[in-house]
Residue frames as a rotation matrix with the C-alpha (Angstrom) as fourth column:
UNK 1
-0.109 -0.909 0.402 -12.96
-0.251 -0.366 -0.896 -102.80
0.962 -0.199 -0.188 35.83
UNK 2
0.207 -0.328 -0.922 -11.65
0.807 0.589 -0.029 -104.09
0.553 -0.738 0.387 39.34
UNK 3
-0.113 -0.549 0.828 -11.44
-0.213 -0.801 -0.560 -101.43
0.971 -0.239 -0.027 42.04
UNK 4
-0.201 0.322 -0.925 -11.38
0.979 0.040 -0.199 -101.42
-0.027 -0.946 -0.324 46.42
UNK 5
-0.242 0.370 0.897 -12.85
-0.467 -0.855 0.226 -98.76
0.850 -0.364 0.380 47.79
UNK 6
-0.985 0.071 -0.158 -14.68
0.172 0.522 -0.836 -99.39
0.023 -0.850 -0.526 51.39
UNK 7
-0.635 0.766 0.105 -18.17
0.766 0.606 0.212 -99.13
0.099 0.215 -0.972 52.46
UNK 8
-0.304 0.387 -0.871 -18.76
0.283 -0.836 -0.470 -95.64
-0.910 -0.390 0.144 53.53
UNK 9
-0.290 0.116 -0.950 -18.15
-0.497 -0.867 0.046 -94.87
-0.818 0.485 0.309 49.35
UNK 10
-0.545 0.334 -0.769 -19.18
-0.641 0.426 0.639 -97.50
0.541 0.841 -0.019 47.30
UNK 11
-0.969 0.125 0.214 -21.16
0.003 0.870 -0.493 -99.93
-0.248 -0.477 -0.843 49.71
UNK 12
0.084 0.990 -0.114 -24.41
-0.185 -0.097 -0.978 -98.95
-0.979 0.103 0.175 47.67
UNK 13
-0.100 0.197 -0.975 -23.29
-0.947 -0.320 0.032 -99.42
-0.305 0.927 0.219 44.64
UNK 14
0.870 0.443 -0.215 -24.56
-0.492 0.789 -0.368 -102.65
0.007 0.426 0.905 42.46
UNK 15
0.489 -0.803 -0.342 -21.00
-0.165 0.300 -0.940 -103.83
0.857 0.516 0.014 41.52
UNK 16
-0.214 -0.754 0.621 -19.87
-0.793 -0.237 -0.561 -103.75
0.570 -0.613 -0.547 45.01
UNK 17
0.636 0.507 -0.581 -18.80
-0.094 0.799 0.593 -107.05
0.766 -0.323 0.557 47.32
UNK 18
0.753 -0.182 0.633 -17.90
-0.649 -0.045 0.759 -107.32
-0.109 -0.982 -0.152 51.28
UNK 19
0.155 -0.693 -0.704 -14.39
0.427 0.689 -0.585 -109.22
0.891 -0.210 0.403 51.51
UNK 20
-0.559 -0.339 0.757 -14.24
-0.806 0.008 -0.591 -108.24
0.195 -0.941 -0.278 55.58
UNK 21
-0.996 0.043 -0.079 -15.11
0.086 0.711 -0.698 -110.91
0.027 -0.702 -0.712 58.18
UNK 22
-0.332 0.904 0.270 -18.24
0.905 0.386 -0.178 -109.07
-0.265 0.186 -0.946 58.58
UNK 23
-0.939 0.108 0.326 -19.79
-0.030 -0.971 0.237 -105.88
0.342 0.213 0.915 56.92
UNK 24
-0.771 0.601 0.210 -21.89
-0.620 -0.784 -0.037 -103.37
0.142 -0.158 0.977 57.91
UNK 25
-0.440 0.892 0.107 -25.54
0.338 0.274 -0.900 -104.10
-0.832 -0.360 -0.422 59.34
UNK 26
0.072 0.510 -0.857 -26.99
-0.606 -0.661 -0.444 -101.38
-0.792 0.551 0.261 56.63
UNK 27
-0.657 -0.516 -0.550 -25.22
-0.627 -0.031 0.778 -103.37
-0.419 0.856 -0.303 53.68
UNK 28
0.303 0.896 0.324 -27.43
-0.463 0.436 -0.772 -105.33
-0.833 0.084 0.547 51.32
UNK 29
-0.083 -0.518 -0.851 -24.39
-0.961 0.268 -0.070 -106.59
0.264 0.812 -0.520 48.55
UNK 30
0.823 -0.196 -0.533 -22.78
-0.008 0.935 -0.356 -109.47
0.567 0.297 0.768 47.61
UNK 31
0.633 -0.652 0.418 -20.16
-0.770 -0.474 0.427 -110.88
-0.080 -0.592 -0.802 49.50
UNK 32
0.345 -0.606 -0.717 -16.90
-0.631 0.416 -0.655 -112.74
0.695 0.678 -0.239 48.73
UNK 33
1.000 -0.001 0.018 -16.24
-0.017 0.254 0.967 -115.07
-0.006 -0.967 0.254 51.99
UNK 34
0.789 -0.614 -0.036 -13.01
0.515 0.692 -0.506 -116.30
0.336 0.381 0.862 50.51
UNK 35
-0.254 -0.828 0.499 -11.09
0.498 -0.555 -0.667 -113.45
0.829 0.079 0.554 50.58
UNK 36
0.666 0.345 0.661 -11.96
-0.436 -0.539 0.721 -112.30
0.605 -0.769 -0.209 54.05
UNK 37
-0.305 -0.886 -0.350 -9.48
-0.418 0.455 -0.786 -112.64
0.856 -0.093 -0.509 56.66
UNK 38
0.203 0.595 -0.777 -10.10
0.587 0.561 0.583 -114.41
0.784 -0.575 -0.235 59.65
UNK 39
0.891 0.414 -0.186 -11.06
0.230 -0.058 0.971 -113.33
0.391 -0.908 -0.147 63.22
UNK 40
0.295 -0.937 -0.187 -7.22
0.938 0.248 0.242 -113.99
-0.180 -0.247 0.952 64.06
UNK 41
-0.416 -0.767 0.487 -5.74
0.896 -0.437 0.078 -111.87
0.153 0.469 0.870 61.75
UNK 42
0.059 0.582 0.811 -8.18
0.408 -0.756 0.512 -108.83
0.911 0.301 -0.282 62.13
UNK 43
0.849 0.414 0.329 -8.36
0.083 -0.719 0.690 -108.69
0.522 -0.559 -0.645 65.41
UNK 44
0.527 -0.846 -0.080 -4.65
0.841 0.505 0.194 -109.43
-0.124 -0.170 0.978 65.87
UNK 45
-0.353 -0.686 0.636 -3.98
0.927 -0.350 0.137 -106.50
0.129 0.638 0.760 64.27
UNK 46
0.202 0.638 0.743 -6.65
0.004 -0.759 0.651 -104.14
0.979 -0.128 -0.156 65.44
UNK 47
0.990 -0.080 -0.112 -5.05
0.109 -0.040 0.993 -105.08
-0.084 -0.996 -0.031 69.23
UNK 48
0.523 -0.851 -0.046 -1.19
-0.735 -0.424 -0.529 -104.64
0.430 0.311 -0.847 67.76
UNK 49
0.603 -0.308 0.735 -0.25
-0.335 0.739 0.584 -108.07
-0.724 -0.599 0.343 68.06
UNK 50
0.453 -0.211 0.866 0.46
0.883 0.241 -0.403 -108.41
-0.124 0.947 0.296 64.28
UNK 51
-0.543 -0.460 -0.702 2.52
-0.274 -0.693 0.667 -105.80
-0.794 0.554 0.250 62.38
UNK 52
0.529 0.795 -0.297 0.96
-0.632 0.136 -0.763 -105.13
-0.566 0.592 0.574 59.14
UNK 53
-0.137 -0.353 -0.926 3.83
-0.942 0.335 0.012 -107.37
0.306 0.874 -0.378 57.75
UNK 54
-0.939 -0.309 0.155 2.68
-0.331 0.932 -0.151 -109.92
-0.098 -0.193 -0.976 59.40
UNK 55
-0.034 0.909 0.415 -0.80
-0.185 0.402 -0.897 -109.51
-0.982 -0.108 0.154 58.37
UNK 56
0.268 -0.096 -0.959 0.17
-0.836 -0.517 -0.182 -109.19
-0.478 0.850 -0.219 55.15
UNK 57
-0.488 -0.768 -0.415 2.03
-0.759 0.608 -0.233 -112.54
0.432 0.201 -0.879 55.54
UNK 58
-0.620 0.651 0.437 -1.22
0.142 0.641 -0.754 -114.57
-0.771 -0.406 -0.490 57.30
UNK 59
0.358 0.877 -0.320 -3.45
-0.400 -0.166 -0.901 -113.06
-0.843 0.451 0.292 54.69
UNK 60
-0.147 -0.685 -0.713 -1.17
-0.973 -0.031 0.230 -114.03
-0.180 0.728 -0.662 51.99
UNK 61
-0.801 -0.360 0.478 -1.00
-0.495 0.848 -0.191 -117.30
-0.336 -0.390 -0.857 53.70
UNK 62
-0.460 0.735 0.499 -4.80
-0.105 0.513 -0.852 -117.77
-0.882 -0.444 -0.159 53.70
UNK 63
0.273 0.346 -0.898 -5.33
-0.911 -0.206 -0.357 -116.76
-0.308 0.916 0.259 50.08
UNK 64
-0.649 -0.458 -0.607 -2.90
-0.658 0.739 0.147 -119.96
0.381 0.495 -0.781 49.25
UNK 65
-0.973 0.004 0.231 -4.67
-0.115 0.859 -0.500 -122.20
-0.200 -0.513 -0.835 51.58
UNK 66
-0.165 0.744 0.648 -7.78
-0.095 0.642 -0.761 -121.35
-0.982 -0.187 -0.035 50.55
UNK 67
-0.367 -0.217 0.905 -6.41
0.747 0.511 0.425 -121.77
-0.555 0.832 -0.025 46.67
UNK 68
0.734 0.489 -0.472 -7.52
0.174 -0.807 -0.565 -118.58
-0.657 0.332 -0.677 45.77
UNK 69
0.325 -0.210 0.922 -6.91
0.648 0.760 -0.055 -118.06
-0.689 0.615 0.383 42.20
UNK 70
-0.286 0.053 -0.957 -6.06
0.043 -0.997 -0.068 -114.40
-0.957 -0.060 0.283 40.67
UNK 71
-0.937 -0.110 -0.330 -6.25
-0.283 -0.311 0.907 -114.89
-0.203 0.944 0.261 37.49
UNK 72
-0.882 0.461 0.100 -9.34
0.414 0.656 0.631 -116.86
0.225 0.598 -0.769 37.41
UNK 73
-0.082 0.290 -0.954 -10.84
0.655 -0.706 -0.271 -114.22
-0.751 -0.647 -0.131 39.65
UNK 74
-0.766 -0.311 -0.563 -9.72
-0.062 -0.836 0.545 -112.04
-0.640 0.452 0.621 37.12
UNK 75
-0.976 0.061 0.210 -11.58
0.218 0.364 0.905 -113.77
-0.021 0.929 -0.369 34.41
UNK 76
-0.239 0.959 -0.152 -14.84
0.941 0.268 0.207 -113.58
0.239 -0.093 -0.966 36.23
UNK 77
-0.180 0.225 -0.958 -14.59
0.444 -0.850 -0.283 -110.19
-0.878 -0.476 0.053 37.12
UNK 78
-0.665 0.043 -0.746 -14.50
-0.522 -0.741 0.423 -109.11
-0.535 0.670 0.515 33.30
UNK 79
-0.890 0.380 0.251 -17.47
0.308 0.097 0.946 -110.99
0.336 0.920 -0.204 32.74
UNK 80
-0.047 0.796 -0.604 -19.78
0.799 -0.332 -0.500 -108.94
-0.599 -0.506 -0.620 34.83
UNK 81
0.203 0.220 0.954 -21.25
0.827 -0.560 -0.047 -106.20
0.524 0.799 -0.296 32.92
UNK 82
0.925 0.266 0.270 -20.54
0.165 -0.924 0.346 -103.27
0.341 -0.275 -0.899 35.53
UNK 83
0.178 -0.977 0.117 -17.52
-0.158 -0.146 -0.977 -102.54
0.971 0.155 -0.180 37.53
UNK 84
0.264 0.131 -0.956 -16.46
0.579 0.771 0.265 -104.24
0.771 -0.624 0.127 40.65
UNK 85
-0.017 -0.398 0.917 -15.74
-0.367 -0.851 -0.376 -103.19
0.930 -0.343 -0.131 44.04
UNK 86
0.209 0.073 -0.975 -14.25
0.515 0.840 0.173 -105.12
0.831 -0.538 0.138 46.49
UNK 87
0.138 -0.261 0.955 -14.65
-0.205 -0.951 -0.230 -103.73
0.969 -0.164 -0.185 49.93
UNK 88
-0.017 -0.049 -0.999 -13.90
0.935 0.354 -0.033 -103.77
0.355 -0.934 0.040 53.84
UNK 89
0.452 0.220 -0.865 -13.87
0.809 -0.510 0.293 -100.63
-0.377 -0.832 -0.408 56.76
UNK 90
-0.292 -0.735 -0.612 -10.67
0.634 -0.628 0.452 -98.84
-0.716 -0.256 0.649 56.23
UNK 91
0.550 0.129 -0.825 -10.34
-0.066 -0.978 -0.197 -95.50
-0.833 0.162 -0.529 54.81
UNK 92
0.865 -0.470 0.175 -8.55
0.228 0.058 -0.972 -94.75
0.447 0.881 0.157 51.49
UNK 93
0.158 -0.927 0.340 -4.72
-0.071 -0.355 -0.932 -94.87
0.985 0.123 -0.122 52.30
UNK 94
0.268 -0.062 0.961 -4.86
-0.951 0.143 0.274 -96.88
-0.155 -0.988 -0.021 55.03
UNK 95
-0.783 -0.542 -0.305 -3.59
-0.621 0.711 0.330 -100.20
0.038 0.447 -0.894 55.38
UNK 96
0.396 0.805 0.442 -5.89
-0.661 0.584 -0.471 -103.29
-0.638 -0.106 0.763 54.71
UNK 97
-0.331 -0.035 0.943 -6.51
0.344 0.926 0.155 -106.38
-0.879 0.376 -0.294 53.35
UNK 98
0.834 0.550 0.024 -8.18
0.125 -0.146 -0.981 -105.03
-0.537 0.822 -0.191 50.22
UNK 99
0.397 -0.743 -0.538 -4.48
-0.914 -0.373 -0.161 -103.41
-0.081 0.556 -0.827 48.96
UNK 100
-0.274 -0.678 0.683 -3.11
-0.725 0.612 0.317 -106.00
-0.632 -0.408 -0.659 50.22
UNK 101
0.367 0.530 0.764 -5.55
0.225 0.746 -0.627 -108.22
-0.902 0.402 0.155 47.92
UNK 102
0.633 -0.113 -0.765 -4.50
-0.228 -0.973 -0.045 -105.75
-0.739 0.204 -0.642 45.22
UNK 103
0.060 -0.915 -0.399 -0.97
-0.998 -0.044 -0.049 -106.38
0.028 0.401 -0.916 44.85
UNK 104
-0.438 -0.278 0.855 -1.36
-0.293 0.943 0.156 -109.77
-0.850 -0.182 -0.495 44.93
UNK 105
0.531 0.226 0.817 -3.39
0.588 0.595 -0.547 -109.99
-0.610 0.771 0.183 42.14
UNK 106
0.889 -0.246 -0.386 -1.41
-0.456 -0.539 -0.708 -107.34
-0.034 0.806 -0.591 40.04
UNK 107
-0.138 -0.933 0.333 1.74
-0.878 0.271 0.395 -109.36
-0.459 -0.238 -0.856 40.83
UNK 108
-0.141 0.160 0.977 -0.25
-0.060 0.984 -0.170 -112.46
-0.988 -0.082 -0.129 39.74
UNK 109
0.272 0.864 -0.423 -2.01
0.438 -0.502 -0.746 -110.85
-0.857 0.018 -0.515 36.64
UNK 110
-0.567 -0.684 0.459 -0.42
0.823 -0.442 0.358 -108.21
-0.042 0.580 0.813 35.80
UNK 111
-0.064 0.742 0.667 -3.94
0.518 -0.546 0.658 -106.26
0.853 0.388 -0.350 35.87
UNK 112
-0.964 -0.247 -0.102 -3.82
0.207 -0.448 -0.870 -103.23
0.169 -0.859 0.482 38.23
UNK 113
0.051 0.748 -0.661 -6.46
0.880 0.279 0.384 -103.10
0.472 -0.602 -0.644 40.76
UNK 114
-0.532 -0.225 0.816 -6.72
0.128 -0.974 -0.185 -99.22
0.837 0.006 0.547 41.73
UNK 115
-0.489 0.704 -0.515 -8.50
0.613 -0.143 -0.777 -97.90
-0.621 -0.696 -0.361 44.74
UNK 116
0.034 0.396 0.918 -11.55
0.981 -0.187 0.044 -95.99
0.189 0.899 -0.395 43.68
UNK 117
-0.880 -0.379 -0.287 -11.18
0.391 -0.920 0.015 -92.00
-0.270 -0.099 0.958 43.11
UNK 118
0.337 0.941 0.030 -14.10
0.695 -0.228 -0.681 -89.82
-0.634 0.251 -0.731 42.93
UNK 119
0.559 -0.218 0.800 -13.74
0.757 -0.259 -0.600 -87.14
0.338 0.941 0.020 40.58
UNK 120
0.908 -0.275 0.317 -12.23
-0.336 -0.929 0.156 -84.57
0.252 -0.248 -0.935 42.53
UNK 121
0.418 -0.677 0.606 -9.49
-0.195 0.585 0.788 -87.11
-0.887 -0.447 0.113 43.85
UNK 122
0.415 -0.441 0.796 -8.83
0.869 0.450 -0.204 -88.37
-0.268 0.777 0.570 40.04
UNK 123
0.738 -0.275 0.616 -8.03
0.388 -0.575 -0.721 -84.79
0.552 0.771 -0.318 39.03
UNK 124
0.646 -0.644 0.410 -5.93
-0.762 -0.572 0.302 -83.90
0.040 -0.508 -0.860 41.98
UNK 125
0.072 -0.808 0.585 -3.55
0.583 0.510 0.633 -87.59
-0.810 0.295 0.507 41.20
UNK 126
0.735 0.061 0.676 -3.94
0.658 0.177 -0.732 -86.45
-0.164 0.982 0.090 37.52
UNK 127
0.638 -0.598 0.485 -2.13
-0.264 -0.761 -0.592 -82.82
0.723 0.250 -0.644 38.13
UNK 128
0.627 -0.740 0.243 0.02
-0.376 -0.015 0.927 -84.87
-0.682 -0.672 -0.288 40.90
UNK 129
0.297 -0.477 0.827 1.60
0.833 0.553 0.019 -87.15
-0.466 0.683 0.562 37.97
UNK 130
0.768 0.237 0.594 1.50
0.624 -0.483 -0.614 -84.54
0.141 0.843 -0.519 35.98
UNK 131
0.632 -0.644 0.430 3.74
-0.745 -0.658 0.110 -82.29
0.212 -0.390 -0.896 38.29
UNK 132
0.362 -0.836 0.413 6.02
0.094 0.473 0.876 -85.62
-0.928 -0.278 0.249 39.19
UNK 133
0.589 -0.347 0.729 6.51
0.665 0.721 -0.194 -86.28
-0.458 0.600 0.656 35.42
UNK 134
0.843 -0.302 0.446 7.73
-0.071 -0.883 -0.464 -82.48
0.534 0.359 -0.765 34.71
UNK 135
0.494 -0.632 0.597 10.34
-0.830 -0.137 0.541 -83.05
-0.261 -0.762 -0.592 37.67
UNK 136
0.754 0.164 0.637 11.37
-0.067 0.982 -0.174 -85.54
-0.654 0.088 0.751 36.49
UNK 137
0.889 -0.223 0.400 13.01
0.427 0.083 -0.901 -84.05
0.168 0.971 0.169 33.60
């Protein structure tokens, strides 16, 4: 399985690879250059020069240019034996490039690309759904 998460909560785990510009000093993964954005776009946005649609719309940009494939991505990710985790800085439920990476491949795909949930977090979505899907009715 495909998940983002960042580096504070999964940057130790085996399965887990750096798609920022540059990670952590401490880290000791794998990293994905490809899908890192550039210098531009990061710090464009970390100085509010960019809106996140427009980082959204450079990162987009750079995925095409540098032919970045989702599906074939995809393919390799389900032949690793563990479960992936592609990470950068931000916090859960912040914006980034990782979501952003996300919906691009579920749009491409079809395969959703969750952030990851520890267990206390999975049961408190589980009884949110739960309580949307009753309202609902």
């Amino acid at each position: 399985m495909l998940y983002t998460s960042n580096y504070a909560r999964k940057g130790r785990d085996e399965g887990s690879y750096a798609i920022s510009r540059k990670a952590p000093d401490w880290y000791k993964g794998k990293e994905i250059d490809f899908l890192a954005p550039t210098w531009e776009i990061v710090m464009g946005s970390k100085e509010g020069r960019i809106s996140h649609d427009q980082y959204t719309e450079m990162y987009l940009d750079l995925l095409n240019q540098r032919k970045f494939i989702p599906l074939t991505f995809m393919e390799w990710i389900e032949s690793l034996e563990c479960d992936v985790y592609l990470l950068c800085y931000e916090a859960p439920n912040e914006f980034c490039h990782r979501r952003v990476l996300a919906e691009y491949i579920e749009q491409d795909t079809g395969i959703k690309v969750p952030e990851w949930l520890n267990e206390k977090e999975r049961k408190a979505k589980a009884i949110q759904e739960s309580v949307d899907n009753l309202l609902t009715f």
